[in-house]
N, C-alpha and C positions, 0 to 999 in steps of 0.2 A: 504494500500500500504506500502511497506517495505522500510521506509524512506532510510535506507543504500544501496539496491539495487539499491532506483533510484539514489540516488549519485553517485553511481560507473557508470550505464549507462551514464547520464549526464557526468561525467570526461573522460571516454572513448570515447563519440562521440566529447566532446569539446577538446581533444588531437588530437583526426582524424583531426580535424577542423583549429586548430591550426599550425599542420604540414604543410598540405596542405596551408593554405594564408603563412606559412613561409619561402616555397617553394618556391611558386608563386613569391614573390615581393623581393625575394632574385637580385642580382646582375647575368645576363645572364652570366657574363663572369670579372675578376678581372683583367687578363693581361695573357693575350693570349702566349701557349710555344706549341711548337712543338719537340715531342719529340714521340720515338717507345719503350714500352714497350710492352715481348711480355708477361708477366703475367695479362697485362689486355684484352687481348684476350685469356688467359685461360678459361677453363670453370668452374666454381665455384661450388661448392658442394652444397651452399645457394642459394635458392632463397627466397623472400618477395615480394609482392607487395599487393594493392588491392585499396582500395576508400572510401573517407569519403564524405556524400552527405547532402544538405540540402532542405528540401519540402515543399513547401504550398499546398494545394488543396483548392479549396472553389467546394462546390457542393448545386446547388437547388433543395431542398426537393421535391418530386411529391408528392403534397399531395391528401389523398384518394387510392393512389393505394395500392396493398396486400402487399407490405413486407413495406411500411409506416405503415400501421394500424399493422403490427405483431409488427417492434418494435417501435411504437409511436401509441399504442390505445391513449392514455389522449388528448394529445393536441403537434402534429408533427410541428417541429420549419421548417421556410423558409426556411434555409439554414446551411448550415453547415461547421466550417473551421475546418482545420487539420494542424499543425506545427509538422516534425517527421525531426530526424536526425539519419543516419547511419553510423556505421563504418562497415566494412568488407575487413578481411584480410584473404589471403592466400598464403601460403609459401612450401617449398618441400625443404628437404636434402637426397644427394644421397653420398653414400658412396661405392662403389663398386657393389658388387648384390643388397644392401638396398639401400630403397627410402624412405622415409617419409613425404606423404602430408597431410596437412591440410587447413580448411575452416573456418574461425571463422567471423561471423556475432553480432550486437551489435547496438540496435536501441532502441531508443525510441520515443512516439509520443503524442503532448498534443494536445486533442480538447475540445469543449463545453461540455463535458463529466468528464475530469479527466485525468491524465496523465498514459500512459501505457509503458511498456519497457519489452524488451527480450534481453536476451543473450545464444545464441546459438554455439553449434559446429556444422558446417552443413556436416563436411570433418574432418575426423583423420584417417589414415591408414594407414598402412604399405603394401609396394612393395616388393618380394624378387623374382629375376631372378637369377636361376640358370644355367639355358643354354639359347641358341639365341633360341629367339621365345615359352621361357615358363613362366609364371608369376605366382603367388601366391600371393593374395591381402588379407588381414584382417584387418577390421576394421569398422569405419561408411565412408559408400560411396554412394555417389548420381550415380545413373545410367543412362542413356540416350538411351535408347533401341529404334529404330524406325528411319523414314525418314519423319513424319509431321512434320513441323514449328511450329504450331500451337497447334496441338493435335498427340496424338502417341496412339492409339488404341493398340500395340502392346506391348504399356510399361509398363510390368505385375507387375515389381517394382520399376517404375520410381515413384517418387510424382508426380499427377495432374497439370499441366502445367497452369497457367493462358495466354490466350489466348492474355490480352492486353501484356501483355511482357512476352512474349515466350523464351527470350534469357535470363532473370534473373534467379541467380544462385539459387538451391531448396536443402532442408535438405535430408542428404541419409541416409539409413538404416543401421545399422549394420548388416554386411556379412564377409563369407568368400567365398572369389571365385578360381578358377583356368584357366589359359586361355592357349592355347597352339597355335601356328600359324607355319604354312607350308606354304612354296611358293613350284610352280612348271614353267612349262615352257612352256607348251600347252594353251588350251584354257581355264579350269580352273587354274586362273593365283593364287591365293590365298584362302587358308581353314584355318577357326579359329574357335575353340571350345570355348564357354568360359561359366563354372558353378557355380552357385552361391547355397550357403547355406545362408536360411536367418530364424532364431530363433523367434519366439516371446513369450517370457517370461515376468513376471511381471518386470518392468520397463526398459524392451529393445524392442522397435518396437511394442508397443503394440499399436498404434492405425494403424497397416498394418491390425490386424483382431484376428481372436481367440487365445487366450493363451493357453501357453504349447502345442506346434508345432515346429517341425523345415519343413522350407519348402524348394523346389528344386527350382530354372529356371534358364536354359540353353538355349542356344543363338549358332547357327552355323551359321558363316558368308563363302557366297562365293563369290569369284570375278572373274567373269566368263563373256568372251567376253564384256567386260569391263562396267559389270554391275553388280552393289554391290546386293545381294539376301540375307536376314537371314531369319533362320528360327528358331521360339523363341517357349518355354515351360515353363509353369509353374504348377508344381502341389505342393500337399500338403491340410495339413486342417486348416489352417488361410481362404482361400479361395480356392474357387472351381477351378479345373484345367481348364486350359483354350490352348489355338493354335495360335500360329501367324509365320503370314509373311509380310517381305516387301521387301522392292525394290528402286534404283533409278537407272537412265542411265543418262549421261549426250550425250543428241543428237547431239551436236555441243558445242565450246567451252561457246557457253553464255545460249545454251537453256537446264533445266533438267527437268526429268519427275521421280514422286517418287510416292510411294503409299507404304498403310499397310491394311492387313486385320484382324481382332482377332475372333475367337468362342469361347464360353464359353458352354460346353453343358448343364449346371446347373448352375441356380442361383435365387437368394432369388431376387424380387421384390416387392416393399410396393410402394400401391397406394389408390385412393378412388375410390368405385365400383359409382353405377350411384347413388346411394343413399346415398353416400356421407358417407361412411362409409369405415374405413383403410379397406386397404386390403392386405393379404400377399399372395404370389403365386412363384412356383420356377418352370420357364422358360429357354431355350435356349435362345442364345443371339449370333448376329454377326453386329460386326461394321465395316467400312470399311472406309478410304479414298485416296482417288488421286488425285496430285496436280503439279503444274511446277512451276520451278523456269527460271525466264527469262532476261536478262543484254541487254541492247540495246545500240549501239552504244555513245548515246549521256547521257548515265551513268543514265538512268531509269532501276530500279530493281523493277521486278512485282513477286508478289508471290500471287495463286491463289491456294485454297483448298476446296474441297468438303470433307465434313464429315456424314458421318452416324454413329449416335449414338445408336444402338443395347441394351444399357441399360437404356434410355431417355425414357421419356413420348412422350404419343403422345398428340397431339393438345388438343383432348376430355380431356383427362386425366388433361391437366395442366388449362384448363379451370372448370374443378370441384374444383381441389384444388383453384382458386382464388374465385369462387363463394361462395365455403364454406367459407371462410375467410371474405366474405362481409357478412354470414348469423351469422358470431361469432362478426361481427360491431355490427349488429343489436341485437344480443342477450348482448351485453355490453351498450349498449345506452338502450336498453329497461329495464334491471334487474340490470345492475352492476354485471354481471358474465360474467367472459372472460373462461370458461370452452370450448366452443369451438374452440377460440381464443387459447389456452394453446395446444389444441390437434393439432391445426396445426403448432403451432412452432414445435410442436415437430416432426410432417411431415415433417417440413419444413426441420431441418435438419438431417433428414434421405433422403435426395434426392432432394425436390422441390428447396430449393435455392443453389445447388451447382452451379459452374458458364457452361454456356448451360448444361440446366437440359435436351433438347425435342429432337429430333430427326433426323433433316437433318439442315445440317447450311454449308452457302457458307462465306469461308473467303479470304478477299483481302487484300494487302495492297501495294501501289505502293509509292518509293522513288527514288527520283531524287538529285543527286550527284551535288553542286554549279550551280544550273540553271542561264541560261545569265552571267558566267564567277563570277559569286557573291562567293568571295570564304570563305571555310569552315561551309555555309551555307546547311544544308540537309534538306529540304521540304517531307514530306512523310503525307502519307494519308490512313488509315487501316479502311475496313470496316467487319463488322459482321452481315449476315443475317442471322434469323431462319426462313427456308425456307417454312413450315409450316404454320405461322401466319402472315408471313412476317411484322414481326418488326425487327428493327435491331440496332446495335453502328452505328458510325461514328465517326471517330477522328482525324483533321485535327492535323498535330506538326510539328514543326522547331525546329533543332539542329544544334548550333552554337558551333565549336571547333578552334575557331580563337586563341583563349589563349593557352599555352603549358599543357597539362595532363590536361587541364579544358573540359567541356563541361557542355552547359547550354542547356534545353529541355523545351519546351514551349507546353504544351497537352491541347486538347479541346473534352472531350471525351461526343455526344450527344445522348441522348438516344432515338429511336424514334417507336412508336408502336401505336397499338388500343386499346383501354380497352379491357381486359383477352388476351392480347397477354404477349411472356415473355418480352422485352424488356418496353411495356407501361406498367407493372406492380411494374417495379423495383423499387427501396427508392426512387435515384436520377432520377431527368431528364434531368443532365446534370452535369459537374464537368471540371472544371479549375486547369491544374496542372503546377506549376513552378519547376524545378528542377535543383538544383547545384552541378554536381558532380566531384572530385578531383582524377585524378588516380596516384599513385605512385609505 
């Protein structure tokens, strides 16, 4: 580990840290003046903000299941703690047709392991508008393509959404794009084009897919009898071209209905046939989901999604791979060779352990806004089924923002399944998270 790195990590999250408690317990107010300036309701060229945060987890090891024995063949400990601190800021200057925003991320994290730390740009780009409704973007940019919460089938170059927190911010890729937007006055009330160029060369975007390509995806948005509709593209040779669409309407002002569909008409799949042997194969692929979003009078938010995952395993499939992984136990307790054990890590991350590997999964989660008048308190409750094997999360949390820019988050995230299902095969069988975060 590179002693000066972690120093700098360390000072940059214990300055986040610092600001933030000096914030806090500063004086609300020194002596009160009333007074109208209008420069401070100008609007400022600057913006800054973002949050420094601090984390526990404690997680109970399942021990015996397949991704225990992948990384804990010797002897897999009860449990596991985790101490990790974040900084992340993000700021934007605009100067007449230029804009300049960025995203900069900054953590580090010590467990029973050793200490780890990243410093990240997740956001640097430039904006230039030269007329109403035409943009020109270049730089690294996170995209958000799609209408899932959850998952975005359609996000050809979004990063992979983790499911348990769907609204945290993800590193974007370096592009250049072009957007152009028209309003009208009929029933198609709004059209937006918007193209992206995205490179992958030796050390720019090289884990989006093959080097030396430059790739297309294009995105046409309608708003049309007042129902948002895109229709998304991506081709190129990093990855195989692929189709989408999606959608949302809001039905009434509290109830929406959203969905996306993706085809891909080629593509590599790696699996194990019945004998347990890799397998490669290049298939059609379509995923799909639909979902609503729902507000109820007495400040419950329901959000329900169905997903079909078109490039997942199916049941059989993710049942070999955990089988094979108990037949690479036995070939390591009987000889002291983990040669089988080696060939499914390396399955593993080609596919089996990415987060829902299988193929049909129902996602819920319902939050209720200060229940019985308890204020600044948020109860919320997110479930995950893999519809398939029917194993699934569950994750009871409370969010307490009674303090000014604070918020404290209380997560219980349990894991529940059968043996060779994916949820009963995970590391944990459960995991405890405390969270302290500072916004500014």
């Amino acid at each position: 580990m590179d002693c000066a790195k972690r120093r700098l990590s360390l000072f940059l999250v214990a300055c986040g840290v610092l600001i933030a408690l000096t914030a806090a317990l500063r004086p609300a107010y020194a002596e009160e003046t009333y007074n109208f300036d209008v420069d401070t309701f100008a609007k400022k060229p600057w913006h800054i903000g973002g949050f420094a945060e601090i984390k526990w987890e404690h997680a109970d090891v399942h021990q015996g299941s397949t991704f225990t024995l992948l990384n804990f063949p010797d002897d897999a400990p009860s449990d596991l703690d985790q101490w990790s601190g974040r900084l992340q800021l993000d700021g934007s200057y605009a100067q007449g047709m230029v804009q300049l925003k960025w995203l900069a991320n900054v953590s580090g994290q010590e467990d029973d392991f050793g200490w780890r730390d990243a410093s990240e740009l997740y956001e640097t780009y430039l904006n230039l508008t030269p007329s109403t409704g035409t943009t020109v973007s270049l730089g690294k940019k996170s995209y958000k393509w799609g209408k899932g919460y959850a998952w975005n089938p359609v996000g050809f170059i979004n990063r992979t959404k983790d499911p348990n927190n769907p609204e945290e911010a993800l590193e974007g890729y370096v592009t250049s794009d072009f957007e152009m937007i028209r309003s009208f006055s009929g029933e198609l009330k709004n059209i937006a084009l918007t193209t992206a160029l995205l490179p992958v060369w030796r050390g720019m975007n090289e884990d989006f897919g093959a080097e030396d390509n430059l790739n297309l995806a294009a995105k046409l948005y309608l708003l049309y009898k007042n129902t948002d509709i895109d229709f998304i593209l991506y081709t190129g040779n990093s990855r195989t071209t692929r189709f989408g669409l999606d959608f949302s309407r809001n039905l009434t002002s509290n109830f929406e209905i959203h969905g996306e569909m993706a085809h891909i008409p080629e593509v590599d799949q790696i699996s194990l046939n019945a004998s347990g042997q890799r397998l490669r194969q290049t298939e059609s692929a379509t995923s799909y989901l639909a979902g609503i979003r729902y507000l109820t009078e007495f400040d419950l938010t329901t959000i329900v999604e169905y997903y079909h995952n078109g490039l997942g395993y199916t049941e059989d499939e993710m049942e070999r791979f955990y089988r094979r992984v108990a037949d690479g136990e036995a070939q390591w307790l009987a000889s002291g060779s983990d040669a089988i054990l080696g060939q499914m890590r390396q399955l593993a991350n080609q596919g089996y352990s990415r987060p829902n590997p299988g193929r049909d999964y129902l996602y819920a989660r319902f939050s209720l806004k200060e229940p019985f008048d308890v204020l600044y308190f948020t109860p919320a409750l997110t479930t995950i089924v893999n519809l398939d094997d029917q194993s699934c999360s569950v994750t009871p949390e409370l969010t307490y923002t009674g303090i000014t820019n604070w918020e404290v988050q209380l997560r219980w995230i349990v894991l529940m399944g059968d043996d060779l299902s994916e949820f009963g095969e995970k590391q944990n069988s459960n995991k405890l998270e405390l969270r302290l975060r500072y916004f500014f």
